[in-house]
Each structure stands twice: as C-alpha cells, then as structure tokens.
BARONU-266767 format. One record per residue (C-alpha): y, z, x. Coordinates in steps of 0.05 Angstrom, whole numbers, padded with zeros to 5 digits, always signed. Layout:
<sites>
YZX/...
</sites>
This chain:
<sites>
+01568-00226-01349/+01558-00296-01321/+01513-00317-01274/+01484-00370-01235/+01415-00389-01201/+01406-00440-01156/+01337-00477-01127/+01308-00543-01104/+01259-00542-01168/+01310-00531-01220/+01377-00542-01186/+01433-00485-01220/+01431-00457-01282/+01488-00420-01311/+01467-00363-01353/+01509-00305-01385/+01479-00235-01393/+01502-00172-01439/+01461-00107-01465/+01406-00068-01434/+01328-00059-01443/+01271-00109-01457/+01292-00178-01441/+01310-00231-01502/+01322-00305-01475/+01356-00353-01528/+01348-00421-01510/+01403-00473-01548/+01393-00540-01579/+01415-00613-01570/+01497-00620-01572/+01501-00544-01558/+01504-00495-01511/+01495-00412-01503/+01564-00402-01530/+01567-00445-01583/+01499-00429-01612/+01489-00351-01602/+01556-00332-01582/+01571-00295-01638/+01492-00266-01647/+01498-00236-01574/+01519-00170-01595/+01474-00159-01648/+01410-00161-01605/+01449-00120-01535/+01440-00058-01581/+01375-00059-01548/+01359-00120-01508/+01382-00153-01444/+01398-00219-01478/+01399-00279-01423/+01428-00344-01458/+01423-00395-01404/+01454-00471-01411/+01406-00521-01396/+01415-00591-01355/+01479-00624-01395/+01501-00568-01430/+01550-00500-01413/+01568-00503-01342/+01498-00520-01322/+01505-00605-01289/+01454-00663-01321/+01406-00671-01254/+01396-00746-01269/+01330-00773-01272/+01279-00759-01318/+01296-00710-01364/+01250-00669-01398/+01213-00605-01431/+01175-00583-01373/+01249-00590-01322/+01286-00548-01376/+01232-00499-01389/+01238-00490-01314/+01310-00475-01320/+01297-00428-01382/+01244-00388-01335/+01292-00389-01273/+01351-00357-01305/+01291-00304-01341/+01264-00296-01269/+01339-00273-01244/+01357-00237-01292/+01301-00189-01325/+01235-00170-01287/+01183-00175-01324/+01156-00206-01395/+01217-00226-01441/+01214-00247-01518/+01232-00329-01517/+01277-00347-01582/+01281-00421-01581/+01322-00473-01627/+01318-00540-01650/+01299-00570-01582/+01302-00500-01556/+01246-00488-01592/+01204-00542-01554/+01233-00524-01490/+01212-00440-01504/+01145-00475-01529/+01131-00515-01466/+01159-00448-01418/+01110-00401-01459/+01049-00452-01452/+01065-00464-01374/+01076-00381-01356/+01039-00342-01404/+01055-00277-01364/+01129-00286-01371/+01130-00282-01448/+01118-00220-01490/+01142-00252-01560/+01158-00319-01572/+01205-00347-01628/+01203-00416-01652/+01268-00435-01701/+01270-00496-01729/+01226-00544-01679/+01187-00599-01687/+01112-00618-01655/+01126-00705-01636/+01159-00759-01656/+01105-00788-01696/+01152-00774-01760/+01188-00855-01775/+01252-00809-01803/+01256-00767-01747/+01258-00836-01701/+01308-00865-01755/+01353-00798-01758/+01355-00784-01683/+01363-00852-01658/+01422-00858-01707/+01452-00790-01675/+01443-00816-01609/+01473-00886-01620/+01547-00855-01658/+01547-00807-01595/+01544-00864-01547/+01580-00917-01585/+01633-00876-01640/+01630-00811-01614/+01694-00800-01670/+01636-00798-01720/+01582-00768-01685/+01608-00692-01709/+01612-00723-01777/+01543-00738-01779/+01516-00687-01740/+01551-00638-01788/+01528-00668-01846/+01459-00673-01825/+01464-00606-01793/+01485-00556-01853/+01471-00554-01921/+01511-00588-01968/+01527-00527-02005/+01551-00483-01953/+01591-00551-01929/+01618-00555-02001/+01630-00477-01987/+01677-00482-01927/+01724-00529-01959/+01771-00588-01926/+01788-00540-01869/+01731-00504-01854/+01702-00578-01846/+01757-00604-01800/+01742-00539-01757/+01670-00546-01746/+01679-00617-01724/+01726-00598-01664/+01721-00587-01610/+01683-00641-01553/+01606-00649-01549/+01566-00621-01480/+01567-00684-01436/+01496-00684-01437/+01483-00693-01516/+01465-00760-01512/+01405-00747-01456/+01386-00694-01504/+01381-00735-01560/+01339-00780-01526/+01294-00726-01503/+01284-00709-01574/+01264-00777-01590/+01195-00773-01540/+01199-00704-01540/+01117-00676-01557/+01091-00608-01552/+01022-00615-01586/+00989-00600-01518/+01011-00540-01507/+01015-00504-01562/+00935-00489-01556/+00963-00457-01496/+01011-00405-01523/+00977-00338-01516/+01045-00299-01534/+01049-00262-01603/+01098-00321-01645/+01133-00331-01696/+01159-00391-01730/+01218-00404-01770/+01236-00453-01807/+01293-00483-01847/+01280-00506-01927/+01343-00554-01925/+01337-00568-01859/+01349-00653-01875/+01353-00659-01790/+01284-00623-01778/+01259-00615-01843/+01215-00554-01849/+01143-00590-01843/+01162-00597-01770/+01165-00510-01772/+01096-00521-01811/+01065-00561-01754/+01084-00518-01700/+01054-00459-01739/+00991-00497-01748/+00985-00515-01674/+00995-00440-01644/+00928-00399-01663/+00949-00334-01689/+01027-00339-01707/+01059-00325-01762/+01112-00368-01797/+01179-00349-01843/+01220-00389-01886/+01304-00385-01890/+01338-00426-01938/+01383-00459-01894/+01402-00521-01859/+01377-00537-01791/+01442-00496-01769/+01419-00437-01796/+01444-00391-01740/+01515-00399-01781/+01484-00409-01849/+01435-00349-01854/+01455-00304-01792/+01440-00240-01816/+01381-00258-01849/+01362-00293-01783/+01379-00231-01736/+01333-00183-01781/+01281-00231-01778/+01287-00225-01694/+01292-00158-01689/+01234-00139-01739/+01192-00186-01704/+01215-00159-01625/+01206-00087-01652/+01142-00096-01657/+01081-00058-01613/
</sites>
C-alpha cells in the first residue's frame, strides 16, 4: 500500500506499507530507493511485521527539497513516514547511507526505536579512499552518467558474484535510470559524520557489515560498532550490495535479531 505524508518540517514522503504487527522501517541507500533496495525482501519480514520502506528527498516518488541536504532532514523523513504509519517503537534497518540516516533518527528520538540495524555504514569521511571513491562516483554521475552504473556496479558487488551473473546478468543490473537525486546523495556521503550521535543510541543494535564490501569496506561496520555502547556486530561475506548478494543470510540475521525480547 502506498502512502504519503506531508508537513512543513519534512515536506512529503512517499512510503509503501505491507504485513501486520511490530513495525520494521528500512531506510535505502545513495542511487536507490524502497523498491529497488528491499523490494524483493518485503515479503519475507510482512510474515510478522508492518514493514514501512519510505523514499527519502531524491529518491522513489519522494521530491529533492533543495537546500541543504542532510542526515538530520532525512532522518526526519524516515521518522515522519514511522510516525504515520505504525504507533509506537519500530525496529530501524538502515543501509549504506541508510544506515547513517537510521543512526542519526535513533540518536535524535530514542523513544521511537525498539531495535536498530546498521548494514553496511560508515562513521565520517576522515577515510582519504572513501573521499577518493565517492568523489569519483559523484563526478561520472554528473559528468558520464553512461558509466556511472559501471562503476557503481563494480564497486558495488563482489567480483565473484559479478563473474557469476555473466554478460547478461551484467547488462541487466546496469539498467534502468538512477533516482534524480543520486548525485546530492553522493555528496552527502562525502561530509556525511555520525560520531556524535552514536553515544546517543540507547536502542538494542546491531551492526552488519560487508567483508568485500571495496565501496564501504567493513572497518567502517567496525567503527560504528565501536561508537554505539552495547551493540553487537555480524559479518556477511558480501559486497556492499549485499541485500542481492547474501539475502537470505541477511533476512535471518533480521529476523533473529527483531525476535528478540
């Protein structure tokens, strides 16, 4: 089900809802949206969740706000479409910058979060290759967006599962046009830093990360598990995109971790 929520802090958020019970929010990363990212993991958390997957600014049907853009504006969006749609505490699950943006929403509302799930994140930009990686991203998007999937997949997956899907398996995950938005995102997660609140996070977390993850590699996982007293961390061995490389795997990991008192 589709839905939308509108107000002067946040502007509208598009958000799609399916299943019943506890709420689970699943927050997307740069150059994605809800659909692309979870689409096909929807189902296997409605068994026993009301899973929100809201687009944030620039992504989905959800409109780039202009301006600043950053964590604590797109945490608000996260929270708004949580608000609307479940009352009550709801388990976060954020990736790649979704992860910073669930970090920043948990540190700023507290009460709102039950669980809180970190995949494949990152703390700051005080990493030279993250600086030399992302501003490379952002720069194909803006100026050869033709090779910007190239690289993203690349960077993205593993080489072996890439080797794995073969000629056409490549061409496929390359189609398709980026959210109009990617580019802001990217630059977000150039400045993008978290190290302040994650002191803050009260909620029970846990962080994942990736160990061929050559966009995020996994020390930025390690970081945010150091920063957030109390959480515990798991390893996949997957690219950053593990939500196609290691979905199973990924989806027992959630549900283990959401099914607990």
């Amino acid at each position: 089900m589709n839905r939308t929520v509108t107000s002067t802090a946040v502007g509208t958020v598009h958000y799609s809802v399916a299943g019943t019970g506890p709420g689970l929010v699943l927050v997307h990363g740069t150059g994605g949206d809800s659909r692309t990212n979870f689409g096909h993991l929807v189902e296997h958390f409605a068994d026993r969740h009301t899973v929100v997957t809201p687009d944030f600014a620039g992504s989905g049907e959800t409109s780039d706000p202009g301006g600043n853009l950053g964590l604590e504006l797109l945490a608000a969006q996260v929270l708004a479409a949580a608000d609307d749609a479940v009352d009550g505490p709801v388990d976060l699950l954020g990736f790649s910058l979704g992860a910073l943006i669930a970090a920043t929403a948990a540190a700023a509302r507290p009460e709102k979060i039950r669980r809180l799930i970190l995949l494949n994140g990152w703390v700051d930009n005080a990493d030279p290759r993250h600086t030399m990686v992302f501003e490379l991203w952002r720069k194909l998007t803006a100026d050869e967006p033709e090779l910007a999937p190239a690289f993203a997949s690349a960077i993205g997956f593993a080489p072996a599962f890439l080797t794995g899907l073969g000629d056409a398996g490549i061409k496929q995950i390359q189609a398709g046009e980026p959210p109009a938005g990617t580019a802001r995102q990217i630059e977000l997660g150039l400045r993008a830093d978290v190290s302040a609140a994650l002191p803050q996070i009260t909620a029970p977390t846990l962080v994942i990360g990736s160990t061929a993850d050559y966009l995020v590699p996994v020390a930025g996982a390690k970081a945010l598990h150091a920063g957030i007293a109390g959480s515990t961390y798991a390893e996949l061995d997957s690219g950053h995109l593990v939500l196609f490389e290691k979905a199973a795997e990924l989806v027992k990991l959630v549900r283990d971790f959401t099914a607990r008192q």
